[in-house]
N, C-alpha and C positions, 0 to 999 in steps of 0.2 A: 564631579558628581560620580558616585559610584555605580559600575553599571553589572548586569548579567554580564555571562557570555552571551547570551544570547542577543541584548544588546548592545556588545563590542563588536560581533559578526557581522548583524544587520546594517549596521550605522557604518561599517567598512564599505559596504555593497552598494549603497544607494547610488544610484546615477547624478538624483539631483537633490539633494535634503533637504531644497524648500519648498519642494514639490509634496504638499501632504495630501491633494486630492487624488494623483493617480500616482504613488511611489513608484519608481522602477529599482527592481534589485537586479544587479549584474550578476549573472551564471556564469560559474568557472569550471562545472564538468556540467556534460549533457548525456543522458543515457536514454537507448532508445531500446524497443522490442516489437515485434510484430506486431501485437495485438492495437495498439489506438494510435498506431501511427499513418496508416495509407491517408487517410483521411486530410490528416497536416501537408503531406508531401503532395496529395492532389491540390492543397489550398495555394501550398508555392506555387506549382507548375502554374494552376489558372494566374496567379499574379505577376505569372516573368519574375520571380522573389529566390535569389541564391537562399545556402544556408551559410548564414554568415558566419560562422566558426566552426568548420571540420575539424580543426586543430583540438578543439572542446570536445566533441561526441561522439561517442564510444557504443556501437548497435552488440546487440545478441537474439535470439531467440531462447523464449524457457514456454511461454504459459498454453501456448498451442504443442507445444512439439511431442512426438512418441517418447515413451520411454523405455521401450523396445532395445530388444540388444541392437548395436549397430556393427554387428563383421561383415555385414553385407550392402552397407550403406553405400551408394552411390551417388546421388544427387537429392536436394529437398523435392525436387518436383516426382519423384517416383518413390521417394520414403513414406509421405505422408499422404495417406488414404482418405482421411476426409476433404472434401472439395474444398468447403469455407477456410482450415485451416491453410491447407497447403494454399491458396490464392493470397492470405496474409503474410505467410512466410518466404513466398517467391515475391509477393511482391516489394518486400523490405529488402528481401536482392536487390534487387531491381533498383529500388531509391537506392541503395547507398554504393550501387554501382555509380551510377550515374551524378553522383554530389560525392563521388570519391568519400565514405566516412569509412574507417575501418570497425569491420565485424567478423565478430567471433561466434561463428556459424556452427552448425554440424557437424561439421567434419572438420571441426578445431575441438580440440582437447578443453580449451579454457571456454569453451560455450558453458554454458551451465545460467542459472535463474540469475536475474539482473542482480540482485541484491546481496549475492555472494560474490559473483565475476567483480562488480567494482570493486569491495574494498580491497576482494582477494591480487585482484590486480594491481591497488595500491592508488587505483584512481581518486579513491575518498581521501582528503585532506584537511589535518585539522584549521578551523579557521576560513575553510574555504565555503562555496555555496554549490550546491548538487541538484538539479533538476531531473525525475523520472518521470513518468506519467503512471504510475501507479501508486497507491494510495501509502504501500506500506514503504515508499521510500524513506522516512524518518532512520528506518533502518542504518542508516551510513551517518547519521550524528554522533551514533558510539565512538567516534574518534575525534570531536569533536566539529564537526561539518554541522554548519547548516544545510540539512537535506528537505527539500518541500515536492508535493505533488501535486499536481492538477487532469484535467482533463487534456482533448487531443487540441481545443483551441489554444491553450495554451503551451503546448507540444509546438504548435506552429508558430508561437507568439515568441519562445524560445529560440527555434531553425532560425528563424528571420531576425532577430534582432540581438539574440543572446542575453536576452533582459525576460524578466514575467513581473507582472504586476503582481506588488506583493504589500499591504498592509500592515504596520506594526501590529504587534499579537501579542497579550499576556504573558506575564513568565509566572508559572509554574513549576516550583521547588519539589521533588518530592524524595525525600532523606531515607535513608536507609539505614541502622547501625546494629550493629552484632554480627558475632558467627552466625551463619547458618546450618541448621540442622542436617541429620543426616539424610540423605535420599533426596532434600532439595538443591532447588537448581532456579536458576534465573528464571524460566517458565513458571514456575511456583509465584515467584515475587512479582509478575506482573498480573499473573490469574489472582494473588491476594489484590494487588492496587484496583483490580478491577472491580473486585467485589465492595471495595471500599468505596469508590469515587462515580462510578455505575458509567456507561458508554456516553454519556454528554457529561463525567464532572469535568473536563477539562476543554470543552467545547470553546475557543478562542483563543488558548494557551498554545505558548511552547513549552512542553516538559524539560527539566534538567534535573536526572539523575545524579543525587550524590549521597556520601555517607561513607563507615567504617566499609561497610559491605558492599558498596558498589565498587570501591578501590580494591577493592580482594577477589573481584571477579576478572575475567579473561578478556580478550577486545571481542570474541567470541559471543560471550554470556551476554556483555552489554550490548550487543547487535539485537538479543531477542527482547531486552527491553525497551530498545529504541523502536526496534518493528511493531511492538504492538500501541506504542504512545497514541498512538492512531486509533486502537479500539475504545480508549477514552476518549475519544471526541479532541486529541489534541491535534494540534499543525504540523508537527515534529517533536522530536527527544530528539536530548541530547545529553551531552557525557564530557566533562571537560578532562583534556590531552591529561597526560601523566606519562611515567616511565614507561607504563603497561603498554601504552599505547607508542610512543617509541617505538620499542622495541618490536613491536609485532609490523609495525610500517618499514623500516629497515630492509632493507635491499629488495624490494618488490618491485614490477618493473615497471609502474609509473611515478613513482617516489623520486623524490630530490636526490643526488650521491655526492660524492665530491664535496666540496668547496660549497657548492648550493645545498647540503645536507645541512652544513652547519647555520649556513644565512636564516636556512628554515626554522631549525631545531630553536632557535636564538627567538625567534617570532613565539612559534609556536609553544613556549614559555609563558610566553605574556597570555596568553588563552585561558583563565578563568574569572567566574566572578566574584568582584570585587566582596572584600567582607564585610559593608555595610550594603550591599543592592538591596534594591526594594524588590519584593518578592510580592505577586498578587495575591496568590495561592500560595499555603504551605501544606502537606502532609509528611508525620512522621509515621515510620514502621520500623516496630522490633523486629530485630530479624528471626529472633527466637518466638515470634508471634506466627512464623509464618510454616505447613504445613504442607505436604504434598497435597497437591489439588488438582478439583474435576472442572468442567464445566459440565451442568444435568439437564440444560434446556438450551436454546437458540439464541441465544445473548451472548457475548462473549461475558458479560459481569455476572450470570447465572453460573456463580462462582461455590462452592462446598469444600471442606477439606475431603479429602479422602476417607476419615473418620467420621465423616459426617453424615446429615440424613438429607434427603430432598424436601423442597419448603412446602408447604399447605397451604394454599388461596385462600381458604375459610382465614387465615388467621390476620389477613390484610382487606377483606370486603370494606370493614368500616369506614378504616381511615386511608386507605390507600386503593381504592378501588380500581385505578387503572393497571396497576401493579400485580392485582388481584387477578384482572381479566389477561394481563398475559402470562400469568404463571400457569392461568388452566388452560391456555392458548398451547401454550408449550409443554407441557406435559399431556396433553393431546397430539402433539406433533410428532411426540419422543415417545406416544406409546408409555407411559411410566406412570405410575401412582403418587399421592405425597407420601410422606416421610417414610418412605422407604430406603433402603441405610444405600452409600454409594457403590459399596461393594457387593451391592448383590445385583450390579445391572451388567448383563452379558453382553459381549461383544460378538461380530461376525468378522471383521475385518480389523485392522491393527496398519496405519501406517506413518513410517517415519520418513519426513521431507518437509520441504516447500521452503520462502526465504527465511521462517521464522527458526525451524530447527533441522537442518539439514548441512550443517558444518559439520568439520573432524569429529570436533570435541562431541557432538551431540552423537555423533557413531561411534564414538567411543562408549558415550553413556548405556548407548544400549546394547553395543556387544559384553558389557562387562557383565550387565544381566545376562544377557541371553548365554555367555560361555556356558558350556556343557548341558544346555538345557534342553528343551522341546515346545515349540510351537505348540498351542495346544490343537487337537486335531479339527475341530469346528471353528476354526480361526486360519483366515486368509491374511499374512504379515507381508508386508511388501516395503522396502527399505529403496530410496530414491536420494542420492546423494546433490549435491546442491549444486554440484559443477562438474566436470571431465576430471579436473585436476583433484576436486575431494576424493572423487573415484580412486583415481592414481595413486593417491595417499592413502587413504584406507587398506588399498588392497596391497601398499607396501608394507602396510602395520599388519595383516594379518584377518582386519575385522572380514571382510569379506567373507573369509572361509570361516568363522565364526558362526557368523550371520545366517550363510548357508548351509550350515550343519546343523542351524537348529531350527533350520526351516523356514527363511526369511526367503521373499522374492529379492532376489539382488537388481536392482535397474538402471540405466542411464540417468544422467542429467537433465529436467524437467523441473519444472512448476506441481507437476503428476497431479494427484489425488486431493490438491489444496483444494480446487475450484474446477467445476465441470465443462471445462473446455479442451478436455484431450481425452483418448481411451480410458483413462486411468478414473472411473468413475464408481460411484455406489449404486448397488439398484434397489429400488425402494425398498426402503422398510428396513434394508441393512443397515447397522449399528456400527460406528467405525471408533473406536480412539484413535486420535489425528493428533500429530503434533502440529497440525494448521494453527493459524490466527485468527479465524472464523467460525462460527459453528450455526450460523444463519439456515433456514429452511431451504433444503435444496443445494445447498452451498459445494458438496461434494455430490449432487447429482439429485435428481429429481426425486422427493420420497427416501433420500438418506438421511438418515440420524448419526451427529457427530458430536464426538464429547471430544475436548483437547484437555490434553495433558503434557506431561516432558517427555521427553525420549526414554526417559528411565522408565515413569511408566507406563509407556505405550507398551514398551519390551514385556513390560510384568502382566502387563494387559492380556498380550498377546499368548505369553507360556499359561498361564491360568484360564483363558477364554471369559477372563469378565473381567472389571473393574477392581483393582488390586491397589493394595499400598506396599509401594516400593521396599520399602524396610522391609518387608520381611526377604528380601535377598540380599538386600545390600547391611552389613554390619557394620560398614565406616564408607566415608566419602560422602561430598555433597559437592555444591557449584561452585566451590570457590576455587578461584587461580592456582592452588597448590597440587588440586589433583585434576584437574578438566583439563591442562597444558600436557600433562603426561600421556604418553600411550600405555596399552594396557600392560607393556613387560617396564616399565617406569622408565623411558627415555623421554627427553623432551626431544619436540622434533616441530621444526616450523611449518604451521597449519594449514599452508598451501602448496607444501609437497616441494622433493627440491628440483628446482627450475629456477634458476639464474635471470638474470633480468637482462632485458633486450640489448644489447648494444644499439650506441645511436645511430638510426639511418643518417643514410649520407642530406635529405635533402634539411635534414633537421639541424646537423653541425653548420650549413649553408646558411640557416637561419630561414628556406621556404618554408608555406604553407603555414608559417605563423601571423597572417594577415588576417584582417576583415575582410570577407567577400561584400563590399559594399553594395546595395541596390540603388537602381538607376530611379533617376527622379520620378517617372511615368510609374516605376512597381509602388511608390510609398502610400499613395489611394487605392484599396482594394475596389476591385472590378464589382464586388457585391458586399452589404453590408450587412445588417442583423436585420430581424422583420420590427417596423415600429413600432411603438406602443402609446395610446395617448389613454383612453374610455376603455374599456371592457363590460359591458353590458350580458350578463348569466345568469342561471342559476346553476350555483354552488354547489359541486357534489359532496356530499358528508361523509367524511373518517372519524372513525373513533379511536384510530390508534397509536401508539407510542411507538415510537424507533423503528420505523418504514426506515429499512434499508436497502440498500440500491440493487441486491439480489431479488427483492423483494417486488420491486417498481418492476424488472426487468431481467427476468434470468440469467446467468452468465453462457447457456450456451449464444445465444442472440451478441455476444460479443465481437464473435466472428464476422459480422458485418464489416464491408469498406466503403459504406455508403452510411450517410447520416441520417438519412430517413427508411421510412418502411419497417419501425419499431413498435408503432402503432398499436397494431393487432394485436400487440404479443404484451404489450402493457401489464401487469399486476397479472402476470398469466398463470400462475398459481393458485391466485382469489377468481379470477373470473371465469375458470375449467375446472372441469369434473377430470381429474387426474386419469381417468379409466376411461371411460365412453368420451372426454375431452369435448363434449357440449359445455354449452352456456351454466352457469351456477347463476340460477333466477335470481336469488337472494340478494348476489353482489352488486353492488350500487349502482356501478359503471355498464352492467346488462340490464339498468331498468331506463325506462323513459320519463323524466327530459334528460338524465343523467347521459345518456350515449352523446350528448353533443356539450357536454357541460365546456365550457373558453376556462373554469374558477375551480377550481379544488381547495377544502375548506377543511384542516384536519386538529382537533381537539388536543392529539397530545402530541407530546412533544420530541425534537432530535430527527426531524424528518428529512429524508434522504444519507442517513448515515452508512459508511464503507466503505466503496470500491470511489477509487477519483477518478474514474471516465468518465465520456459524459453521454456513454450513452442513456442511464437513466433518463435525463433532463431531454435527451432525441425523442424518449419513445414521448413522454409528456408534450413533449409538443407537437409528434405527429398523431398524435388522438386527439389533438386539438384544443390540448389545455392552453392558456397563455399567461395563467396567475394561480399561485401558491401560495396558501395563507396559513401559517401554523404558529405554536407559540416558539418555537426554535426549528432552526437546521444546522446541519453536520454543515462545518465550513467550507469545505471544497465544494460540494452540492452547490450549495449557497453562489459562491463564485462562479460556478457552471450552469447555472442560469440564466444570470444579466449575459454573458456572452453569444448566448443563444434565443434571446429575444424573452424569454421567460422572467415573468416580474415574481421573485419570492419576496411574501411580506413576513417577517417576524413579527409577532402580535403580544403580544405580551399583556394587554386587558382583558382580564380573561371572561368578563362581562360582553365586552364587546366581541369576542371569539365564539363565543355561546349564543350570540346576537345572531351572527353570522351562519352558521351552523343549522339556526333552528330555522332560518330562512331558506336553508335548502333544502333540510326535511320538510318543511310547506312546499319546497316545490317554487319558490318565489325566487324573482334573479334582485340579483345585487348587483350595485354598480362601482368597479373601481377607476379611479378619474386620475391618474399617474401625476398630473402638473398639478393637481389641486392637492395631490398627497392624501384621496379622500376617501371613504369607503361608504358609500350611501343605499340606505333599502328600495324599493320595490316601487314606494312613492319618492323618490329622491329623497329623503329624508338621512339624516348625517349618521351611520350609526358607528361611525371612528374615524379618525385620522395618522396617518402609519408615518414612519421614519426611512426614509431611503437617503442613501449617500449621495451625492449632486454626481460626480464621475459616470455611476450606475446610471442615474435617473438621465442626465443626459446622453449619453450612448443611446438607452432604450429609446426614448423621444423621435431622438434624429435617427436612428438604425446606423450606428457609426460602429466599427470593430474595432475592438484594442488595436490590432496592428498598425491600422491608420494611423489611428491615430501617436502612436507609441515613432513611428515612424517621422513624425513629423517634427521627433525630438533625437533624427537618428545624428546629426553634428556632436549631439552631448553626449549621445551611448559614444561617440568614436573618440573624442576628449577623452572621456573615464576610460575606457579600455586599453589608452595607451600610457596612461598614467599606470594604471593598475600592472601593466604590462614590465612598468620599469622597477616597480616596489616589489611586485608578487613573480620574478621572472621564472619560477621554478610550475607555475599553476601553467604555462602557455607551450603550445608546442610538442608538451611528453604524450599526448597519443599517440601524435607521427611516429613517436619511438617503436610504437611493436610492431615488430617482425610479423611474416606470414606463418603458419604453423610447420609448412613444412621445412621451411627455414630452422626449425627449433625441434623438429622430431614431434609436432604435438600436432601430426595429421592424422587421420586416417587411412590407412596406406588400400582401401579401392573407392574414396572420393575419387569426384570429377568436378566438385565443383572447387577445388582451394581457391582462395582467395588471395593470391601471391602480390602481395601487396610493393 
C-alpha cells in the first residue's frame, strides 16, 4: 500500500500497532526548556520515577532568559532579575543536574531557542521522532523528523517512559510550484497558506510541504514553514529528506559520521511519499501567486499582501457574521480602520528573532536591506539572533556591524520579544513588525499590537517607520536556496558557524549511558491520579467566540508558574479587567452571577483553545472550576491537554444542539452532562444531545487514571521496542553523551561560574 512520509514515520515508531485505543510512539530525541518543565520533574521526584533515557534529552534555556549583553555574566541565579523566571531557570539546573541530562545553558555558546539549538546541533533526524513541549516544535520536520508537541504531562509522560501517546492524524499535502518572486521568502509562503486555509484548515493533519519551490528552498526556509504548520491548526510539518538536507546535516555534532553516515544516508533515501499515497487534504500554490505579506489583525491567517488594503466587517455581516465580529474585534485592538491600504500603518518598534526567523540566513536577509541605511528615528529595531553560535557567525560575516550601523539593537540568544515572558516586551499601544509566529492580543505584551512579516520586511519596516514593501530596496533576490545560502560578499558558508563536531566521549566508545533507566515496580502506579468525572450538573457559561486561543484563556506572563494551580484568577484576564484601573469589566460573563461558579463553558464558535501546547490554559480552566468544555472544535493539543487533567472537552458539531446549550445558559438554567451515558440533558433532564468521546479518554476520566500508569503497565513492550529499534536505528542512541562541556570546546564564557563540565 502506498503510504506518506508521514505514514512510513509513524508506523516505524509505534510501540504496539494493535494497540489503536491508546497508540504509543517511541521518541528518539527529547528536548527540554525551562518554561513547562518543573512541573514534570516534580511528577518524577513525587513518583520515585527516573528519566528513562538521558542518552535522548538534550535541555536549554531561551523563552525566560535576558537578552542582555552577557560580558559580565556570572551565574543564572544573579543574571536574571525577575524572581518567577530565574526560579524556572535555576530550577532546570537543578533537575538536570540531578538526572545527569546535558544542557546548554548561559554560559554555553550553543544555548540559544530550542528550535534552532536542535537542528543546529544536528539533533533532528530525518525519519526520526522529536518530542518538545512547545507548540512550534514542528519546526524540526524540515529535515524530515517527525516533530510533535504537547504540554508538561506529557513532558513527564515522555522523561518516564520515552514513549507519548500519539494518535494517527490526517495527511495534509500542500504543493508549492514556481520561482518565487522577488523580495519573497518562505515567511511569505506560509503568511499566503494561511490566508488560504484560515488557523483550523488543518486542524487534525500532519502537513507535508512539497513542490518546485519547496526543493529550491534552504533546510533554513523550510524550518519557518514547518514552524508555523502549527498556526494552521496542524500537528506537525514536514518536508521530505533531499540532498538539501544532506548536506546541511553533514558533519554537525549529533549526526551519524563514518561508516554510520552511510548506513543512515542508505535509510534516509527511502524517506518519501510514496507516488500513489492517499492524501486527505490537498492544496496547491503558484508561487508567482504569492506576494510579500502582513498580517493587519490578531490571527495569524489575518493575512493581506503588502499591496493590499485592510478588510471591512460591513462586507461579511450577512453571511459570515462571526467573521464579521472578529474583524471589528481586531481592528479595535490594532487601533486601525477598514480598508485602509497596508502601507500606511506606522510602526514603533521593528523586531527580528524568535524560533521562526532568527537563523543566519534570515540576518542575512535583513542586513542586505539594512546595508548603508538608517533606522528610521521613531523606530526601536532590536535584532535577537537565534543561538550564541548564529551570533558567532553573524558577527563573522560582518552583519553585526551592519546592523549596528544602521541602528539596530544587537542582542544575545533569546526567545526575546516573540512572547511576554522576558524583558524584551511592548508597552501598550506600541506597534511592532515581528518576525514572530503569532500576533495574538497581548502576545508581545500587554496592549501590543503586532503585525509579522519576514525579516526582509521587518528591515524595510523599520528604515521607513511603517509598513513597507520590500521591493522597493531589494532589485533581485528572494528565498530561494541560491541566494539565502550565501553571505552578503557571496561565499557560501555553513549556517552554524565553524565548530567541529564533538569527538566521542570516552563513556560513549564504552557503549555507557546507552540504557534504559528502568522504573521499579512500586513507581509504575502513580501516587495520585486525574480528578474523576462521572455527572456535572451547571449552568453553562456563554461564548460567542471564535479562535480563543491560549494567550487569550491565560496570558503568557502567568507562564512562569511551577505550580499547576493558582491560575484561577488570572483566567481570560484580558476579558475580565479594565487594562487601567484592572477592576472587574461587569459585562464579562465569568464577573456576572451564577457565571463565577459555572463547572460548564459552552462556546458557539469554533478552534477553541488554539496556540501555545502548555497546559497551562487547561490549569487555569480548571482551577476556576470549570470541569467541561463544549464547542464546535478545538486546536488538538488543547484537546489532548484536557482529558489529562481531568477536563472533559466535548466537540459538538450539531450546531442546533450547540445553540440549545447556549441559550440555556443565557437563561441562566444548568445543564447536565452525564460522561457514561455520553449525554447532554436540560434543566428538566430532558435529552438535548449525545457527544462522542474516545473510550481511552472516557475511561481515564471515569476512573481518575494518568497516562503514565497506565503507559507504564506496558513498560516490558516500551523495553522490546527500544532495543530492537536500538539494533536497526543504532546511530539515533547515545550521540548526546557525545557533547563536550563548552569550555572543553572554547564556547564558554570566560567569567561563568556555573559551566557545566560534563
Amino acid at each position: 500500500m502506498p503510504l506518506t512520509l508521514y505514514d512510513k514515520i509513524y508506523q516505524e515508531h509505534l510501540v504496539n500497532p494493535d494497540d489503536k485505543a491508546a497508540p504509543l510512539l517511541y521518541i528518539d530525541s527529547h528536548l527540554i526548556f525551562e518554561v513547562p518543565t518543573a512541573q514534570a520533574f516534580d511528577g518524577l521526584k513525587k513518583n520515585n520515577r527516573p528519566v528513562r533515557r538521558t542518552d535522548l534529552t538534550l535541555a536549554t534555556v531561551d523563552h525566560n532568559v535576558p537578552t542582555d549583553d552577557r560580558s559580565k555574566y556570572r551565574d543564572a541565579a544573579s543574571f536574571v532579575k525577575e524572581p518567577q523566571a530565574r526560579t524556572q531557570i535555576t530550577l532546570l539546573e537543578k533537575n538536570i543536574k540531578e538526572h545527569d541530562i546535558r544542557y546548554l545553558g548561559m554560559s554555553d555558546r550553543r544555548q540559544g531557542i530550542v528550535h534552532v539549538v536542535g537542528p543546529e546541533q544536528g539533533l533532528t533526524l530525518p525519519g526520526s521522532t522529536l518530542f518538545c513541549g512547545d507548540s512550534h516544535t514542528p519546526t524540526h520536520g524540515a529535515v524530515g523528523a517527525l516533530a510533535v508537541s504537547g504540554g508538561t504531562s506529557d513532558i513527564e509522560h515522555v522523561l518516564a517512559t520515552q514513549t507519548v501517546l500519539q494518535k494517527k492524524y490526517k495527511n495534509f499535502r500542500v504543493q508549492v510550484e514556481g520561482e518565487l518572486g522577488p523580495g519573497v521568502y518562505s515567511k511569505d509562503i506560509v503568511l499566503h497558506l494561511l490566508g488560504k486555509i484560515g488557523t483550523a484548515g488543518a486542524t487534525g493533519c500532519v502537513i507535508e510541504f512539497c513542490g518546485s519551490t519547496i526543493r529550491n528552498l534552504s533546510m533554513e526556509a523550510r524550518m519557518v514553514l514547518c514552524n508555523m504548520s502549527i498556526e494552521g491548526g496542524a500537528r506537525s510539518g514536514l518536508v521530505a529528506p533531499d540532498e538539501v538536507t544532506f548536506e546541511y546535516l553533514k558533519g554537525r555534532p549529533l549526526v551519524p559520521s563514518g561508516a554510520e553516515w552511510y548506513k543512515a544516508l542508505t535509510y534516509w533515501k527511502t524517506l518519501y511519499s510514496d507516488e500513489y499515497a492517499l492524501w486527505d487534504f490537498s492544496v496547491l500554490i503558484n508561487a508567482s501567486d504569492i506576494a510579500p505579506s502582513i498580517t493587519w489583525g490578531t490571527s495569524p491567517d489575518d493575512v493581506i499582501p503588502i499591496t493590499g488594503h485592510l478588510p471591512d466587517p460591513a462586507d461579511f455581516d450577512e453571511k459570515q457574521p462571526f467573521k464579521a465580529a472578529a474583524i471589528r474585534r481586531s481592528l479595535k485592538y490594532m487601533a486601525l480602520e477598514p480598508n485602509i491600504s497596508a502601507t500606511s500603518i506606522k510602526v514603533d518598534r521593528v523586531f527580528i528573532g524568535s524560533c521562526t526567523n532568527s537563523r543566519i540566513e534570515d540576518l542575512r536577509a535583513a542586513a542586505k536591506v539594512a546595508r548603508g541605511r538608517k533606522v528610521a528615528d521613531s523606530v526601536y529595531a532590536m535584532v535577537v539572533p537565534g543561538s550564541g553560535l548564529v551570533r558567532q557567525q553573524a558577527e563573522s560575516e560582518g552583519l553585526d556591524v551592519i546592523l549596528k550601523a544602521a541602528g539596530f539593537d544587537w542582542r544575545e540568544a533569546g526567545c526575546s520579544m516573540c512572547l511576554a515572558m522576558n524583558p524584551d516586551v511592548l508597552a501598550p499601544g506600541e506597534r511592532c513588525a515581528s518576525t514572530t509566529n503569532r500576533n495574538f492580543e497581548g502576545r508581545q505584551g500587554p496592549g501590543g499590537r503586532t503585525h509579522l512579516v519576514s525579516p526582509a520586511m521587518a528591515a524595510a519596516a523599520a528604515i521607513k517607520g511603517h509598513l513597507t514593501d520590500v521591493r522597493e530596496f531589494l532589485t533581485s533576490g528572494n528565498g530561494s536556496i541560491a541566494t539565502t545560502q550565501l553571505t552578503l560578499e557571496g561565499d557560501k558558508v555553513s549556517s552554524y558557524g565553524k565548530v567541529a563536531a564533538s569527538a566521542p566521549a570516552s563513556n560513549f566508545e564504552n557503549g555507557g549511558d546507552t540504557f534504559a533507566n528502568r522504573p521499579a515496580q512500586q513507581a509504575k502506579r502513580s501516587v495520585e491520579g486525574i480528578p474523576k468525572f462521572r455527572v456535572v450538573r451547571s449552568v453553562a457559561a456563554p461564548f460567542d467566540m471564535q479562535n480563543i486561543n491560549t494567550d487569550l484563556v491565560i496570558p503568557g506572563d502567568y507562564l512562569k508558574t511551577v505550580k499547576r494551580t493558582g491560575l484561577g484568577p488570572h483566567l481570560f484576564e484580558e476579558l475580565r479587567y479594565d487594562s487601567t484601573s484592572h477592576k472587574e469589566v461587569s459585562s464579562f460573563v465569568l464577573n456576572q452571577d451564577p457565571y463565577r461558579k459555572s463547572q460548564i463553558l459552552v462556546c458557539t464558535g469554533e478552534n477553541f483553545g488554539c496556540g501555545s501546547s502548555r497546559e497551562h490554559a487547561v490549569w487555569a480552566l480548571v482551577d476556576f472550576g470549570f470541569k467541561c468544555v463544549i464547542a464546535p472544535s478545538f486546536a488538538s493539543i488543547f484537546f489532548n491537554n484536557s482529558g489529562k487533567n481531568g477536563l472533559l472537552a466535548i466537540p459538538l458539531d450539531d450546531a442546533a444542539a450547540l445553540r440549545k446549550i447556549h441559550a440555556e445558559g443565557l437563561a441562566k438554567r444548568e445543564v447536565e452532562v452525564d460522561l457514561p451515558k455520553q449525554e447532554i440533558r436540560d434543566f428538566e433532564g430532558r435529552l438535548i444531545t449525545t457527544f462522542e468521546v474516545d473510550s481511552y479518554t472516557k475511561h481515564c476520566l471515569i476512573n481518575g487514571l494518568d497516562d503514565i500508569s497506565n503507559t507504564l503497565m506496558s513498560e516490558e513492550k516500551i523495553f522490546d521496542f527500544e532495543t530492537k529499534q536500538q539494533t536497526k536505528f543504532p546511530w539515533l542512541f547515545g550521540r548526546i553523551r557525545k557533547l563536550q562541556s563548552p569550555r572543553r570546546l572554547g564556547l564558554h564564557l570566560p567569567g561563568a561560574q556555573d559551566i557545566f563540565d560534563w
